[in-house]
Residue frames relative to the residue before (quaternion, step in Angstrom):
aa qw qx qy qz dx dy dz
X 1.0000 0.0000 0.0000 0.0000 0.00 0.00 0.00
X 0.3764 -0.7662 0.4953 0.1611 3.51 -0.60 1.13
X 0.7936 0.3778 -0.2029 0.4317 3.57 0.67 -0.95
X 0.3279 -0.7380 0.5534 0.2041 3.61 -1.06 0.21
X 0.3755 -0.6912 0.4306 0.4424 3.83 -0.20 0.79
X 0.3565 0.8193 -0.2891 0.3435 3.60 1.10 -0.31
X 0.6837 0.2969 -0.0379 0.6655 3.29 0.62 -1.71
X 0.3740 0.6632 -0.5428 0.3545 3.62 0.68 0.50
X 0.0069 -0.9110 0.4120 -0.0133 3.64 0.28 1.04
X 0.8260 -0.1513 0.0950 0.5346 3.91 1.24 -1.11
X 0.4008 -0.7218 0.5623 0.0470 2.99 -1.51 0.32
X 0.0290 -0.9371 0.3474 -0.0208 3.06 -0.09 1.36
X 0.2487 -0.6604 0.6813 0.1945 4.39 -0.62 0.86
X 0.0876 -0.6398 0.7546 0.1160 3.15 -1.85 0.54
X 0.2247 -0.8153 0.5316 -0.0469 3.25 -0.54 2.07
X 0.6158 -0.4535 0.5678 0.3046 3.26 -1.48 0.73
X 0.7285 -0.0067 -0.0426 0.6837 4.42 0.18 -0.71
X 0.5469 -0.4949 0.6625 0.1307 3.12 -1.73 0.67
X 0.8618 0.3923 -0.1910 0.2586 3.25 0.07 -1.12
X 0.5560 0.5564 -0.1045 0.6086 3.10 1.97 -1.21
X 0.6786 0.3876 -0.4326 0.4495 3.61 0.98 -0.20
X 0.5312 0.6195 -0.4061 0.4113 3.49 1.32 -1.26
X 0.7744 0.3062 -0.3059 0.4615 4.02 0.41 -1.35
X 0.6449 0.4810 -0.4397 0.3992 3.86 1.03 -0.17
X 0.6489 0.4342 -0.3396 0.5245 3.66 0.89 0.94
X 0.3125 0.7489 -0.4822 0.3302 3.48 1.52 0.53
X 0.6660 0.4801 -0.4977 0.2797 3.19 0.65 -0.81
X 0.7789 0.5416 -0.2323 0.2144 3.19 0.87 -0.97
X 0.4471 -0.7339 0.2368 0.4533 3.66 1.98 0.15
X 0.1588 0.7250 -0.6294 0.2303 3.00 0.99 1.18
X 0.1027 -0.6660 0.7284 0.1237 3.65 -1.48 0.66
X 0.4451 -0.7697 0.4534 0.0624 3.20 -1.40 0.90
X 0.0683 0.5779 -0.7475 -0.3204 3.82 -0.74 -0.56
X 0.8247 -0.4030 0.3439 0.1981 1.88 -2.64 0.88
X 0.5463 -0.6332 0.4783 0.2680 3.74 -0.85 1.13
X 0.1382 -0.8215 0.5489 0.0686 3.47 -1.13 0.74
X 0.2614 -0.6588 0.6049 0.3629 3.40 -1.24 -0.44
X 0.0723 -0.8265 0.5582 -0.0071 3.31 -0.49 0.71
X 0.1390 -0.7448 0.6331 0.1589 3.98 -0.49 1.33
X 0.2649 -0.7427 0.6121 -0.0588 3.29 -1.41 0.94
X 0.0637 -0.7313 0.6426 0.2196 3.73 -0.71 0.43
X 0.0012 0.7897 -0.6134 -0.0146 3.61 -0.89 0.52
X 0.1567 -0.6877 0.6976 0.1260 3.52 -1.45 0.52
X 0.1638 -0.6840 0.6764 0.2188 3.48 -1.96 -0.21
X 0.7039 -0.3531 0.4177 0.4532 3.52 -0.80 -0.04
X 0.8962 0.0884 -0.1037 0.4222 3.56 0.88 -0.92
X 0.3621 0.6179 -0.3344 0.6126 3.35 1.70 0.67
X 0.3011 -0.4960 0.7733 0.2555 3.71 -2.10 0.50
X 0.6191 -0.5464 0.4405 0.3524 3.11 -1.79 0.81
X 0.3952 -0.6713 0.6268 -0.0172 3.77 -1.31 1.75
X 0.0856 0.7783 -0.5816 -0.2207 3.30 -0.93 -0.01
X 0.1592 -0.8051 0.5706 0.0287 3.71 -0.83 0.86
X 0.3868 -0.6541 0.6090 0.2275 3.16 -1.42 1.30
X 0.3246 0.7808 -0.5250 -0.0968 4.04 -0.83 -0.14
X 0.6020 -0.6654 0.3673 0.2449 3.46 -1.01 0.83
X 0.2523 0.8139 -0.4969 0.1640 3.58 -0.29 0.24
X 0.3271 -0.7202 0.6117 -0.0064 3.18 -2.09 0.52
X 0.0864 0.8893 -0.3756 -0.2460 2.84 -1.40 -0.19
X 0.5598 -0.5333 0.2506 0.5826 3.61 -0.20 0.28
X 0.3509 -0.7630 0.4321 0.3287 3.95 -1.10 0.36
X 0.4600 0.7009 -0.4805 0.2573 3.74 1.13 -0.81
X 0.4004 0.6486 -0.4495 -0.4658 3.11 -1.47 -1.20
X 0.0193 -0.3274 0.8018 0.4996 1.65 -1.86 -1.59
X 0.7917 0.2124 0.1296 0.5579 2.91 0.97 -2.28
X 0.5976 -0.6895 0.4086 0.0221 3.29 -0.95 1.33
X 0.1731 0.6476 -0.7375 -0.0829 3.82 -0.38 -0.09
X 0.3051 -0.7203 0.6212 0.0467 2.72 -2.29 1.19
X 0.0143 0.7992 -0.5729 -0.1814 3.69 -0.39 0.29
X 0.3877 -0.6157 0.6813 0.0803 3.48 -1.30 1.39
X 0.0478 -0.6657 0.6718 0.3212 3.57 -0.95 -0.02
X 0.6982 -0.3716 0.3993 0.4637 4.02 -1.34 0.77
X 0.0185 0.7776 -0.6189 0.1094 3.19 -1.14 1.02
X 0.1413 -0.9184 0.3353 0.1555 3.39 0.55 1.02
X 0.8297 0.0489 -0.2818 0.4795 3.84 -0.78 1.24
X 0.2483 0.6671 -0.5314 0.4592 3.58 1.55 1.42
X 0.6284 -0.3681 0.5692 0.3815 3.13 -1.60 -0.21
X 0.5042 0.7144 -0.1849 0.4487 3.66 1.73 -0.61
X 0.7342 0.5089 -0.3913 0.2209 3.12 0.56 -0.78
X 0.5961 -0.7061 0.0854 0.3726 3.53 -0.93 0.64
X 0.4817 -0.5309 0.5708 0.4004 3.63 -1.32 -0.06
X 0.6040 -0.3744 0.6692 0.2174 3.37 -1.72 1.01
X 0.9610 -0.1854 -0.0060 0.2050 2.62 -1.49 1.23
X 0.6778 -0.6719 0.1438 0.2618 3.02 1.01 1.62
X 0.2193 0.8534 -0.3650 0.3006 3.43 1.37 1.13
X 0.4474 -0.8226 0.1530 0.3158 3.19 -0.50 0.06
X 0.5826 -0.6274 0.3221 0.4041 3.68 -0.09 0.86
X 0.7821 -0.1333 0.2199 0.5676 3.84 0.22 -0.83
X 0.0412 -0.6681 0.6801 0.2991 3.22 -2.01 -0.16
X 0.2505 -0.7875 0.5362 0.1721 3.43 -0.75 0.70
X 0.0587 -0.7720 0.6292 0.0689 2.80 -1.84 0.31
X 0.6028 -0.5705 0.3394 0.4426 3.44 -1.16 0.34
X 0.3541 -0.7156 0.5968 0.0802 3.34 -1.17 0.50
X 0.0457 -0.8673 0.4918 0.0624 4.11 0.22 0.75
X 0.6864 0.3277 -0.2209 0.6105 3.30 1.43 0.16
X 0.1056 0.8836 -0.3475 -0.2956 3.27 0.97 -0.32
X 0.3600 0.6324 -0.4377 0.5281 4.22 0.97 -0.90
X 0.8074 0.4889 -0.1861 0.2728 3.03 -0.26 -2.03
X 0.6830 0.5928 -0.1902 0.3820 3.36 1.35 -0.79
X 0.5291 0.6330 -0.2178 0.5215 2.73 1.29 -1.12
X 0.6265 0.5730 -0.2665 0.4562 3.51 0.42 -1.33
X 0.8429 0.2538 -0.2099 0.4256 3.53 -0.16 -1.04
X 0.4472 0.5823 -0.4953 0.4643 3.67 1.39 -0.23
X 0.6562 0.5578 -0.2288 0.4539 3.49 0.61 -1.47
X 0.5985 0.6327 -0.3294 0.3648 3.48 0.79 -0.90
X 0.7712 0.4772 0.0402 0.4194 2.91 0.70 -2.24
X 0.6602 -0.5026 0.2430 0.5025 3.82 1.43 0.17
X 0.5599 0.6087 -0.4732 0.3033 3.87 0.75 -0.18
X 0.2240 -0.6286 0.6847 0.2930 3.74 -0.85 0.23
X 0.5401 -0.5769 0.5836 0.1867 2.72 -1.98 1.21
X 0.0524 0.8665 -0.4730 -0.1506 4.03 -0.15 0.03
X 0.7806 -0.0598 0.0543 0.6198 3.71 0.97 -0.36
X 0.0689 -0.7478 0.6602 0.0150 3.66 -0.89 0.76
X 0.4327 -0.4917 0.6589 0.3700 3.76 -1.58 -0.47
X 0.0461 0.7538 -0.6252 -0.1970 3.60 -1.24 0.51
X 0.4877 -0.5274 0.5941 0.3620 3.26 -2.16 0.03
X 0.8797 -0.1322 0.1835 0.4183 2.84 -2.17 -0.29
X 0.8178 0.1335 -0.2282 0.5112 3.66 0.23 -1.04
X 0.6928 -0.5341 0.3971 0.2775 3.86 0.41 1.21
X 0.2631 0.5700 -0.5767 0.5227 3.98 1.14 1.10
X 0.6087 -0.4136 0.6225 0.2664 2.60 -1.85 0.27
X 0.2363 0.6849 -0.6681 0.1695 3.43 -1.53 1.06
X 0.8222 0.1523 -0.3235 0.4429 3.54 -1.80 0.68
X 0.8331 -0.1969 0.1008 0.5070 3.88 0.79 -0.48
X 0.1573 -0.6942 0.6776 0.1853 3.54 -1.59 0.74
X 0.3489 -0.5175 0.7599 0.1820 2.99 -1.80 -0.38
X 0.2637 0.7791 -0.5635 0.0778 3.10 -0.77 1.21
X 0.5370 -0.6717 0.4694 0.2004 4.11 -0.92 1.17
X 0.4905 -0.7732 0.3840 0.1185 3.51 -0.47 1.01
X 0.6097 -0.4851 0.2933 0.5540 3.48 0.00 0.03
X 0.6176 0.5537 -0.1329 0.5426 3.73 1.57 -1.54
X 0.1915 -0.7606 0.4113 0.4643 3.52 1.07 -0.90
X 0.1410 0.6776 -0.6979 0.1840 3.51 -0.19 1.58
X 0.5496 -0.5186 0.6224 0.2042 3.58 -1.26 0.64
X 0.2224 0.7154 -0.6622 -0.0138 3.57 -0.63 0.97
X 0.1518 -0.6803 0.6712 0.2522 4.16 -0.96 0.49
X 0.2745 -0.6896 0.6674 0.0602 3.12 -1.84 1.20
X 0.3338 -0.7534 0.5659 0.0258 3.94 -0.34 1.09
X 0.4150 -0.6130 0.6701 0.0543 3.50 -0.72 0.86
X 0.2738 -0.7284 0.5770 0.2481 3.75 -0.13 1.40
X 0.5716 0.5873 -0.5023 0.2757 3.56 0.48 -0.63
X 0.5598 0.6062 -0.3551 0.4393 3.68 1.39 -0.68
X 0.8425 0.4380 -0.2634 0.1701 3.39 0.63 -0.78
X 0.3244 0.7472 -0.3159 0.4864 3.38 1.57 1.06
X 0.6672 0.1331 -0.2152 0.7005 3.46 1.90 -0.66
X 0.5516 0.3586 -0.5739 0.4876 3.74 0.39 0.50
X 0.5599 0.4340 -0.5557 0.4351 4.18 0.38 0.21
X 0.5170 0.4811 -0.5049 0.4963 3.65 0.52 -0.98
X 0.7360 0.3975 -0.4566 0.3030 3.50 -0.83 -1.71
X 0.5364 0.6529 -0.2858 0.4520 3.86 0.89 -1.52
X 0.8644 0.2061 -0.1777 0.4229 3.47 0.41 -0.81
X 0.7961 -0.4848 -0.0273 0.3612 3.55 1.23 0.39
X 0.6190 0.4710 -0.2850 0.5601 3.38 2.12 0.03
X 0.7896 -0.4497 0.1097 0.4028 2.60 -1.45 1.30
X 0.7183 -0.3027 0.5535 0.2933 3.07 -1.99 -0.51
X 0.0027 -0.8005 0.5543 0.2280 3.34 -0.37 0.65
């Protein structure tokens, strides 16, 4: 088993408005950072590599995290019926390595970020055996997603 329920970090909704979702969780004391735009290159298995701009947040407390995606339309973004949730993520201390045994063990890979030489890097998407959405995070990421969390920009 690659993941640790531990490194279980967030949960994420892809909303139709950003903004209107961020204040339609006030009651509950969510605190935000400052919303970004954030370009992304991304592949699938059955896709060339896309790149998408999409707005998004997240909650700052934790433990657990909430993400808002705003609707991004022919992304890995786009939205879920009836206002389900998109993924939970976790860190990933090996990441590659993760991937692998997820893939091993019955998950389908469905959409990742790539680097320079078009690998997987900073996060996947991968489909449970059941088909849940699960996102795997590259701990190395999680040194500039605390900053943003705590109040500077986006890097």
């Amino acid at each position: 088993m690659p993941l640790d329920n531990t490194d279980l970090y967030h949960i994420a909704w892809v909303v139709e408005n950003l903004e209107l979702s961020m204040n339609a969780f006030g009651s509950t004391g969510l605190q935000w950072a400052k919303p970004t735009i954030r370009t992304v290159r991304i592949k699938t298995p059955t896709t060339e590599i896309t790149e998408f701009s999409i707005f998004v947040t997240y909650s700052i407390h934790d433990p657990l995290h909430v993400e808002l995606i705003q609707k991004c339309v022919g992304s890995p973004w786009d939205h879920v019926p009836h206002g389900g949730p998109h993924h939970l993520g976790w860190w990933a201390h090996d990441f590659k390595k993760s991937i692998e045994t997820l893939v091993s063990e019955g998950h389908q890979l469905e959409s990742w970020m790539v680097d320079s030489d078009d690998q997987p890097a900073r996060f996947a998407y991968l489909l449970n055996p059941s088909g849940q959405r699960i996102e795997i995070v590259d701990i190395a990421a999680r040194p500039q997603l605390q900053a943003w969390w705590a109040g500077s920009p986006y890097p």
